[in-house]
C-alpha positions in Angstrom: 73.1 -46.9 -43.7 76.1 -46.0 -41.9 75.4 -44.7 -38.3 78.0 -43.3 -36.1 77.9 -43.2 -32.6 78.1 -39.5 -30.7 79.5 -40.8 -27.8 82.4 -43.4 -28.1 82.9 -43.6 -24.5 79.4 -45.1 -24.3 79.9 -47.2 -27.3 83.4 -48.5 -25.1 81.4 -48.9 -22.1 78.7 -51.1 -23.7 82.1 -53.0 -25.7 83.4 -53.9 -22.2 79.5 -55.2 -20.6 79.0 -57.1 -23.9 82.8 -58.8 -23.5 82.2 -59.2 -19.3 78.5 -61.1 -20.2 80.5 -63.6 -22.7 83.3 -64.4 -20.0 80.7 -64.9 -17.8 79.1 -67.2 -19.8 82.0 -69.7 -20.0 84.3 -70.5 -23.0 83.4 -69.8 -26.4 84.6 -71.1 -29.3 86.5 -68.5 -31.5 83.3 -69.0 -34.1 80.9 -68.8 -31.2 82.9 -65.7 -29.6 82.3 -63.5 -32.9 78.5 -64.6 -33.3 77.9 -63.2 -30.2 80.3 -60.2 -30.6 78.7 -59.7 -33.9 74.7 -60.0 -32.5 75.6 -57.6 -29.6 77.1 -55.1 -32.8 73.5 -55.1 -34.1 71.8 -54.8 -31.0 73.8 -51.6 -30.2 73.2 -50.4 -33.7 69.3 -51.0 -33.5 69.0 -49.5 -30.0 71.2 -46.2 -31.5 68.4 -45.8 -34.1 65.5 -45.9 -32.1 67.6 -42.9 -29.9 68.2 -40.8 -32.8 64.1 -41.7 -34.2 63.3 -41.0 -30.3 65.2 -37.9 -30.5 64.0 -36.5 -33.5 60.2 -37.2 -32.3 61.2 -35.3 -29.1 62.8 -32.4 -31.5 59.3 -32.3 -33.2 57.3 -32.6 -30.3 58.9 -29.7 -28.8 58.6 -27.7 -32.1 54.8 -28.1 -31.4 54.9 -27.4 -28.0 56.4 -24.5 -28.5 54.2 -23.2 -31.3 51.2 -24.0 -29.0 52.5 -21.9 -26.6 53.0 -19.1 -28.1 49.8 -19.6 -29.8 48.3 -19.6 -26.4 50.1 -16.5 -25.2 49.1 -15.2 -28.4 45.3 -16.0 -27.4 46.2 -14.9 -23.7 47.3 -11.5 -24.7 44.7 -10.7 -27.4 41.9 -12.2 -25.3 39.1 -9.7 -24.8 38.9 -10.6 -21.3 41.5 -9.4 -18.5 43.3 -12.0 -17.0 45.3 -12.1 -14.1 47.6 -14.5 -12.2 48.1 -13.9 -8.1 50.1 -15.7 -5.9 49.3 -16.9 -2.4 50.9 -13.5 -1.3 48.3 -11.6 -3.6 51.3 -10.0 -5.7 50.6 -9.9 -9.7 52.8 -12.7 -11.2 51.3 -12.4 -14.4 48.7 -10.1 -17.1 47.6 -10.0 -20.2 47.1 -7.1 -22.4 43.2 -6.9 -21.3 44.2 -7.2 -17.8 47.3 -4.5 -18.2 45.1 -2.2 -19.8 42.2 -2.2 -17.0 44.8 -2.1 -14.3 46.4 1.2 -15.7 43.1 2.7 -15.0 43.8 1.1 -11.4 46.8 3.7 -10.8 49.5 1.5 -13.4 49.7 -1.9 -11.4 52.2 -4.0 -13.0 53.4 -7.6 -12.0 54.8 -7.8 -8.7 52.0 -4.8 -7.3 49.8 -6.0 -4.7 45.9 -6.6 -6.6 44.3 -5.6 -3.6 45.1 -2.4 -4.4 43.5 -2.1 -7.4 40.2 -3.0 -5.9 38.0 0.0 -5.1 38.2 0.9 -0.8 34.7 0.2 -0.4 34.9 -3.7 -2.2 38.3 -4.9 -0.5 36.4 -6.6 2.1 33.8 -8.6 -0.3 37.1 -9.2 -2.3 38.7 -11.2 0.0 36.0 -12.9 1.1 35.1 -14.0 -2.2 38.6 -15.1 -2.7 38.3 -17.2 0.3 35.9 -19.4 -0.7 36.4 -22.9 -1.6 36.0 -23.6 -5.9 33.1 -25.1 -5.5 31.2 -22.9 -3.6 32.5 -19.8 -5.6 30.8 -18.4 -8.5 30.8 -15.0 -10.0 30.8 -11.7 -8.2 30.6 -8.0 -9.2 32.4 -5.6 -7.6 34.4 -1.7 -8.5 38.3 -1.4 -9.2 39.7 2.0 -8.6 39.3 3.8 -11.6 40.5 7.8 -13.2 39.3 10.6 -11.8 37.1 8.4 -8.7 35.0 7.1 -10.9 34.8 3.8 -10.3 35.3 0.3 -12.8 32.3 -2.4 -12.4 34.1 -5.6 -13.1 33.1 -9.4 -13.2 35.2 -11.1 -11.2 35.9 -14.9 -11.5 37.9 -16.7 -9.7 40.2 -20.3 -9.4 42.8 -21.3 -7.0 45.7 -22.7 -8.4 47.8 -25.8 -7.0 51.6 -27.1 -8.0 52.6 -30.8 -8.6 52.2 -31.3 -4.9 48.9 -29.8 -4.5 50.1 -27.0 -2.2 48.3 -23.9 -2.6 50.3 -21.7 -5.4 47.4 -18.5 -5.6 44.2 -17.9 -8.0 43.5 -17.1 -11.6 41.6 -14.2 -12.7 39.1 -13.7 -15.0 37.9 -10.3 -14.9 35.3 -8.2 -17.8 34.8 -5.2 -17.4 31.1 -4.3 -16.8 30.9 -0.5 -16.5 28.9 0.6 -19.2 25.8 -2.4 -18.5 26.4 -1.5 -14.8 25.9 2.1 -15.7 22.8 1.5 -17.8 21.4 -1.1 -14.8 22.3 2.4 -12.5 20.5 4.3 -15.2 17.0 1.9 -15.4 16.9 2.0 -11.6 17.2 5.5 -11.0 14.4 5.5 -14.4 12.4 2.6 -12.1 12.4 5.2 -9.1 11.6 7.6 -10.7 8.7 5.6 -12.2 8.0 4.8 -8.7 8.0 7.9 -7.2 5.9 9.2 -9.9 3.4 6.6 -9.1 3.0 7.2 -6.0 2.3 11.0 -7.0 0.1 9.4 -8.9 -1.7 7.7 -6.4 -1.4 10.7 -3.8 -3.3 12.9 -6.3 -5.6 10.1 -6.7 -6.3 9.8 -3.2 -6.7 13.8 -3.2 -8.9 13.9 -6.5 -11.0 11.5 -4.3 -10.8 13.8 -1.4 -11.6 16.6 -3.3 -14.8 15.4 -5.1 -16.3 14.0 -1.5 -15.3 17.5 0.1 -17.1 18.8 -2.6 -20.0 16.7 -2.2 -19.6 17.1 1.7 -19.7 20.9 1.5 -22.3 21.2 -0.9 -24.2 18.8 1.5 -23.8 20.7 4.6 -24.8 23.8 3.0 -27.9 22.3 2.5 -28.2 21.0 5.9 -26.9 24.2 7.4 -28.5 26.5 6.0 -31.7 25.5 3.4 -32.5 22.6 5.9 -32.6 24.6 8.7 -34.2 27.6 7.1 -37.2 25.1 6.1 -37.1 23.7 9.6 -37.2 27.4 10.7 -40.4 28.4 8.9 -42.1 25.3 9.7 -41.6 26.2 13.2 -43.2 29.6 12.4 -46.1 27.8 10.4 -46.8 26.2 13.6 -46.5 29.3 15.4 -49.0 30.8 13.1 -51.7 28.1 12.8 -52.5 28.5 16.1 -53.9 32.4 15.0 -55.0 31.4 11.7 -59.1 31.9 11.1 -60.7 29.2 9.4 -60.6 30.2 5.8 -56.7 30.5 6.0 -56.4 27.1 7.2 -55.8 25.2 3.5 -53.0 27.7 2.5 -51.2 27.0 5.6 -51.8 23.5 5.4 -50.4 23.4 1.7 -47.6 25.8 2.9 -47.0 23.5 5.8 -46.8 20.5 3.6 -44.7 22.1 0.3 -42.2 23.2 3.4 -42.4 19.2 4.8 -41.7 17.8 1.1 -38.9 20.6 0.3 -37.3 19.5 3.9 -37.3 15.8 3.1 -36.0 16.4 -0.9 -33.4 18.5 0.8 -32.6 15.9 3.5 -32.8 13.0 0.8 -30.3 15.3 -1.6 -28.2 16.0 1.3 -27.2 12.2 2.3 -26.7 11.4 -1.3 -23.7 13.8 -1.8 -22.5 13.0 1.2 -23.5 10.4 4.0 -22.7 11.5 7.4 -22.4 7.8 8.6 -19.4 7.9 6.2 -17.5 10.2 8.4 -18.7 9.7 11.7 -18.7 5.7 11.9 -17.0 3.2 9.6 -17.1 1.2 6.8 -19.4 -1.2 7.9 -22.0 1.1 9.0 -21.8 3.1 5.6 -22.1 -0.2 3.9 -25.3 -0.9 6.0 -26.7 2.3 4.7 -25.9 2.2 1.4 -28.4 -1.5 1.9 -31.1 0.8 3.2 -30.9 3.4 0.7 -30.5 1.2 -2.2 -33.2 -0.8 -1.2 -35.2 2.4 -0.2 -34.7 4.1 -3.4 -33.8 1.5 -6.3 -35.4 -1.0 -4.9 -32.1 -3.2 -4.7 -32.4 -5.9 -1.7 -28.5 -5.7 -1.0 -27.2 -8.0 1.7 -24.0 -7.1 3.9 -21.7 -9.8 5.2 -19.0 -8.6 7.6 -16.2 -10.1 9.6 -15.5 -7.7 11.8 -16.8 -4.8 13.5 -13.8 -2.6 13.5 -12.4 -1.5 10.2 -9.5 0.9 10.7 -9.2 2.1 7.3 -7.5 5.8 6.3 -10.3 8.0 5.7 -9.8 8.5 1.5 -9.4 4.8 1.5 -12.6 4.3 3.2 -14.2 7.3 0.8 -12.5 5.1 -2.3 -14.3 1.9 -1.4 -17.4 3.3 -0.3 -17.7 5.3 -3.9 -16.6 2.3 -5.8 -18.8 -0.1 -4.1 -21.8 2.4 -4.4 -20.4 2.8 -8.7 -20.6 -1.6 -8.8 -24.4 -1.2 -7.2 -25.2 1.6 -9.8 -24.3 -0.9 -12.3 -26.0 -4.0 -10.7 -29.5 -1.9 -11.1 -28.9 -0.5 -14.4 -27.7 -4.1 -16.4 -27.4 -7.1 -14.2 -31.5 -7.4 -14.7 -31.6 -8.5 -10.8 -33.2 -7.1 -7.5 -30.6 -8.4 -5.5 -27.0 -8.1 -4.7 -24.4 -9.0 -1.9 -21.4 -7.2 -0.8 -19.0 -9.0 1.1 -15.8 -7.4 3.0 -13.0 -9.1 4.7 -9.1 -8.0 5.9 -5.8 -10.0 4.2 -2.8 -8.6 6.4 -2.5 -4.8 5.4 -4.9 -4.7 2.9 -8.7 -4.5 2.9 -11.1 -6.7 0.3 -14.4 -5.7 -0.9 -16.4 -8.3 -3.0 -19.7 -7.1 -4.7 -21.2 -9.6 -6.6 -24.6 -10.8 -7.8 -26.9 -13.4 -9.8 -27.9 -11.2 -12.8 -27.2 -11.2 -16.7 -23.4 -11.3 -16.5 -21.4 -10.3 -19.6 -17.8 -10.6 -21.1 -15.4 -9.0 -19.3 -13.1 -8.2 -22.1 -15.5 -5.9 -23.8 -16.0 -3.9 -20.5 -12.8 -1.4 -21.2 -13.5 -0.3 -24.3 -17.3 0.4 -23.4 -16.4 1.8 -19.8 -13.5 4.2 -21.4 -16.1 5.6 -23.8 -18.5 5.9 -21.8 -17.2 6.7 -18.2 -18.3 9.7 -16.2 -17.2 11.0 -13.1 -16.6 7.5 -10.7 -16.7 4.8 -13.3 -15.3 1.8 -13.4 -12.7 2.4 -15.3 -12.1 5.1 -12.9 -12.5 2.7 -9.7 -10.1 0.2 -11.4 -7.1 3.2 -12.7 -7.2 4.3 -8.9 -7.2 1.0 -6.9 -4.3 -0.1 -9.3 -2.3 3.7 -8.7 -2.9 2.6 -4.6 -1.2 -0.9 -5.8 -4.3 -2.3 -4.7 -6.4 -4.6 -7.5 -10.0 -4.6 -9.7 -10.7 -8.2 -10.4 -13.9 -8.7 -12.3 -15.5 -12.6 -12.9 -18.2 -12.4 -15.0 -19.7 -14.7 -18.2 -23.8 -13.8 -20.4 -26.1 -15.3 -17.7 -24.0 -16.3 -15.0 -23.7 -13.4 -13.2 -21.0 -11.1 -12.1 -18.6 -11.0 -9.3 -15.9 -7.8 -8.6 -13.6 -7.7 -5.9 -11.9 -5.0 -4.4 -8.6 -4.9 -2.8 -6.9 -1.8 -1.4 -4.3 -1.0 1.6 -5.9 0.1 4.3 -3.7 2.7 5.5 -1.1 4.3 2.6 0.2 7.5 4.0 -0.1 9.0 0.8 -3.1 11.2 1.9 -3.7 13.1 5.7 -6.2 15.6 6.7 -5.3 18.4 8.1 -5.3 18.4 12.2 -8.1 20.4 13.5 -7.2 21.6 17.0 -10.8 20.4 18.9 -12.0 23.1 22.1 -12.5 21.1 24.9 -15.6 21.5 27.4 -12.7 23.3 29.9 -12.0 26.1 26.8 -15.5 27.3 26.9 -15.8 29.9 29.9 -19.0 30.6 31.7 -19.0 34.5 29.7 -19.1 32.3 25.9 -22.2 30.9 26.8 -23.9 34.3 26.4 -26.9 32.7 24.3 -28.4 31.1 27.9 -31.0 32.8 29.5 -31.9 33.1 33.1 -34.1 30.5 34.1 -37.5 30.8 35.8 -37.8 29.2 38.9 -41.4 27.0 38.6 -42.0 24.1 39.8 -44.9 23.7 37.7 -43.0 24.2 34.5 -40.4 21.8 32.3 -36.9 23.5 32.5 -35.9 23.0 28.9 -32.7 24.3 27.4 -31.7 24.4 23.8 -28.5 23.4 21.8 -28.6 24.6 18.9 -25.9 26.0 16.5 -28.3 27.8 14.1 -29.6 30.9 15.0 -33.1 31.2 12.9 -33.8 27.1 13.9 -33.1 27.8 17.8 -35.3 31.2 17.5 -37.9 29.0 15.8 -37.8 26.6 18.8 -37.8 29.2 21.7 -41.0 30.6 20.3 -42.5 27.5 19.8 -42.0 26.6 23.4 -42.4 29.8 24.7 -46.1 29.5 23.8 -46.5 26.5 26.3 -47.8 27.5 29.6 -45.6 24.1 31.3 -42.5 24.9 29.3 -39.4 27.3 29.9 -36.8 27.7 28.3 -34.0 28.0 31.1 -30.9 28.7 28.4 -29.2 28.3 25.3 -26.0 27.1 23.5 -24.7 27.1 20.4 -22.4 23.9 20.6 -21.6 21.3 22.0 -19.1 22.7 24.5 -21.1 25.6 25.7 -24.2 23.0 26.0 -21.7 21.0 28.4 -20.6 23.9 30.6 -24.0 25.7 30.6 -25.9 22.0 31.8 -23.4 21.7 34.7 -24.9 25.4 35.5 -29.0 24.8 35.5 -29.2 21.3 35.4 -32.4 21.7 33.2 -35.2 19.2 32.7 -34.9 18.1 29.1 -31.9 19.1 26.7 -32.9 19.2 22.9 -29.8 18.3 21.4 -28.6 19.1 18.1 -25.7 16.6 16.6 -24.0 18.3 13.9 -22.5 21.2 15.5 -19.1 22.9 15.3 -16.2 23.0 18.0 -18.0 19.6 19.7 -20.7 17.6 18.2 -24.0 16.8 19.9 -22.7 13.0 20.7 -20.0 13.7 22.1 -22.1 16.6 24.4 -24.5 13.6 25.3 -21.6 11.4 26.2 -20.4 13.9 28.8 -23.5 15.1 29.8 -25.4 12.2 31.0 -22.1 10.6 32.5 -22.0 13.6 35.0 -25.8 14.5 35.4 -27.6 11.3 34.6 -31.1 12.5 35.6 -31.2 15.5 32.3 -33.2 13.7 30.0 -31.2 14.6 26.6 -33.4 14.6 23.5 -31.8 14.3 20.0 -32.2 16.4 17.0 -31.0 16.3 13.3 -31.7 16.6 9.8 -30.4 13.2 8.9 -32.3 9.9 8.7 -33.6 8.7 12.5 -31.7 5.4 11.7 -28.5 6.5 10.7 -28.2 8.7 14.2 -30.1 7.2 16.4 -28.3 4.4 17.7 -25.0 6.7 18.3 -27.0 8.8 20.3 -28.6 6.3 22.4 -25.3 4.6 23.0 -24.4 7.9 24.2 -26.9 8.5 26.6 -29.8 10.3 25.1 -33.5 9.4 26.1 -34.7 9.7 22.5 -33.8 10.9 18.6 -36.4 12.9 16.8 -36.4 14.4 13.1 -36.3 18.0 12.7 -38.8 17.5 10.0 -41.3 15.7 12.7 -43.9 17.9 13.6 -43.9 20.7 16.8 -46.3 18.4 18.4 -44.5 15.2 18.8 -41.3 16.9 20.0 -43.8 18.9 22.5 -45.0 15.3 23.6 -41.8 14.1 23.8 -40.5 17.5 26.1 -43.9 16.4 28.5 -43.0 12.8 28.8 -39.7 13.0 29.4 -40.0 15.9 31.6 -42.4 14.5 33.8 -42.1 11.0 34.0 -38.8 9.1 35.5 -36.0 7.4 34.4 -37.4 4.9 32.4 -40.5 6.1 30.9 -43.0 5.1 28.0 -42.1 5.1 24.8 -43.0 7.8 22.8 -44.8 7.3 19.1 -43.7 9.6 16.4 -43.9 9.3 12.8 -40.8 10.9 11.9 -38.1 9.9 14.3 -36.7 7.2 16.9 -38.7 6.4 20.2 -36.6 5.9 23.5 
């Protein structure tokens, strides 16, 4: 092969070393001279091969290179993901087509603009911060570009510096998809989610109000009774008594059977009346209600129910404390009816905001997974099912553990307070509203020292007649005046400072506890009896508290309240008890 060289100057250059190398060497023989000459010839010839085999590797090699890159670019451009080279300055120094067309909806950026400005006003300060972090630290971020008309581009941003030879700082690479339309639907679920909320919590307000609505119902249907039918029968009884004392022997039975249909009416009444509606429910808390729900299921199921309590003070909303006391009276109902056991236990404790109930007992037990179905079908009115669907709407819970013969244990958790539900504010007269001209029902009193000053509180008209006859018959007895609440009763005692007050407590404007309260604070030495319809125990001891000397039962006979009126009206400050059958002794 016959190789020529490109560069004869070279070729001369090398002549002239190769000749300088042999002269330095010392003197050659003319045969020795040529060998050398001759091996130095090849040398040069081999090392101008491997040049032109070196060259024409470097010739492919850049061939290759070249088609990489521009398959790269290729890739680069048609990529479906914008990328985006920025200098240190933050000016575009390079796009792809991705990247050109997402900027265009930026207001046309092209290389050279300043990024920044494609990124939305209200993102440029999370931008730069996010470019300011360190590789490692920097992941991911979502943030808006500016897009047509204002409405905004969700974008993925991802980010990596880039460094030259001499690892000074050159800029960052861009990765950037464009997540608008999941962004939207994410928008799209969250305004569905809120809605969803806010319909729950409709939901759970209408709840709270069906709730409300049921014990209103039950409460107004239970004050009519004790309003009016109780204190009608209370009425006549008084008159009975009246009567009896004119009645000739042979009318005796009748009234006695009169007397004693009108004392069994008045205690079905009562007995119907604290059913519907327990007045403990409103006028104390939670864990008095629960202590009478113990008495009455015990009284009238025959249900020993044991109360474990904390705390004393319980200050739960009022539908909340309706809910619970429903739903734990719904899990006693149930105990009776299938647990095959006289006894049960209902345990309540707080957890931060939220109030826990826990009934349980020792009975039959059964499997909890076949209690929807069964409840669902056969649910009326407060059902379980019902308890559970509005606990859950109050984001409270309904947690039953339960297995055949190993009893049954439900607990209860709702918020105590939710907002969701307020009663209306009733503006409350004070004692100071009630001038000396609305207490028309007094009546003068009768100076005697012989007799008891007694005055009457009593907000129904045929109950306080009743009484004024009754104790208008008693040669020892007057009756210095009359009020029809709570508020008259206060202004009318600081008047005539009678004897003896009989005091009704469920009156309008103020209640006969809170009359008590005042009362005795300011004239300690009036001896304040209680009246109601309701049980003795469930009264009683709020009236004491407040004051009062005794509590008697409307349905107790006209002779022991007449007893009590002479011992309390004669005797001092601390004086015997007085026996009754139907009411509280002091």
């Amino acid at each position: 092969m016959t190789l020529k060289l490109k560069n004869e100057a070279a070729f001369e250059a090398l002549r002239k070393q190769a000749e300088q190398v042999i002269d330095q060497r010392g003197a050659k023989t003319a045969d020795g001279v040529e060998l050398e000459m001759l091996r130095l010839l090849n040398e040069i010839e081999v090392y101008q091969v491997e040049l032109e085999l070196q060259n024409q590797e470097l010739n492919r090699s850049t061939k290759e290179l070249e088609a990489a890159r521009n398959d790269y670019f290729e890739l680069y451009d048609s990529a479906p993901v914008a990328f985006v080279t920025v200098n240190s300055q933050g000016m575009i120094e390079r796009v792809n087509k991705a990247a050109a067309r997402l900027l265009a909806q930026s207001g046309n950026l092209l290389e050279e603009s300043l990024f920044a400005r494609a990124v939305h006003p209200a993102d440029q300060g999370a931008f730069f911060s996010y470019l300011n972090v360190t590789d490692k630290k920097r992941s991911s971020c979502e943030m808006r570009l500016r897009g047509k008309e204002d409405q905004p581009l969700w974008v993925r941003f991802m980010a990596r510096s880039v460094f030259d030879a001499q690892k000074g700082f050159k800029g960052w690479r861009l990765a950037i998809i464009d997540v608008t339309e999941r962004k939207q639907q994410e928008l799209s679920l969250q305004k569905a989610q809120g809605e969803l909320e806010r319909r729950a919590a409709q939901l759970a307000r209408l709840s709270l109000e069906l709730t409300m609505a049921e014990q209103r119902e039950r409460r107004r249907m239970a004050e009519m009774m004790h309003d009016h039918l109780q204190q009608l029968l209370a009425g006549a009884r008084l008159n009975l008594d009246i009567a009896s004392a004119e009645t000739v022997a042979d009318q005796a039975p009748a009234f006695k059977n009169a007397y004693d249909l009108i004392l069994q009416s008045m205690e079905a009444a009562r007995m119907l009346s604290t059913e519907l509606s327990p007045p403990v429910l409103f006028r104390q808390g939670l864990p008095e209600a629960f202590g009478w729900l113990a008495r009455w299921m015990k009284k009238t199921h025959a249900l020993d129910v044991e109360i474990q309590i904390d705390e004393e003070d319980y200050p739960v909303e009022e539908a909340i404390k309706v809910l619970l006391f429903q739903s734990v009276r719904e899990l006693l109902f149930n105990v009776k009816k299938h647990a095959r056991t006289d006894s049960a236990r209902v345990a309540m404790t707080t957890e931060g905001a939220m109030i826990k109930v826990v009934v349980s007992d020792n009975g039959s037990g059964f499997e909890p997974q076949h209690l929807e179905q069964s409840d669902c079908e056969t649910d009326k009115g407060f059902g379980l099912f019902s308890v559970r669907e509005r606990l859950v709407l109050l984001k409270g819970t309904f947690e039953i553990e339960s297995s055949p013969d190993s009893g049954t244990t439900v607990t209860l958790t709702a918020p105590m307070h939710t907002g969701a539900f307020t009663q209306p504010q009733r503006r409350v007269e004070t004692v100071e509203d009630v001038s000396q001209e609305r207490c028309a029902m007094r009546r003068p009193r009768r100076e005697s020292a012989n007799k008891i000053q007694v005055m009457l509180v009593e907000d129904h008209l045929v109950m306080r007649n009743g009484m004024r006859a009754m104790l208008s018959m008693q040669t020892d007895i007057d009756v210095a005046g009359e009020a029809s609440n709570g508020a008259e009763a206060v202004a009318l005692a600081r008047q005539i400072k009678p004897d003896i007050i009989l005091m009704d407590i469920n009156m309008p404007v103020m209640n006969g506890v809170d009359a008590t309260r005042i009362i005795h604070s300011e004239l300690p030495d009036i001896r304040i009896i209680g009246l109601s319809m309701y049980e003795a125990a469930d009264q009683a001891g709020a009236m004491k508290q407040a004051g009062a000397a005794a509590y008697l039962s409307k349905s107790s006979s006209s002779d022991i309240l007449l007893a009590a009126i002479r011992q309390y009206g004669k005797v001092g400050r601390n004086p015997k008890p007085v026996k009754t059958a139907g009411g509280v002794r002091a």
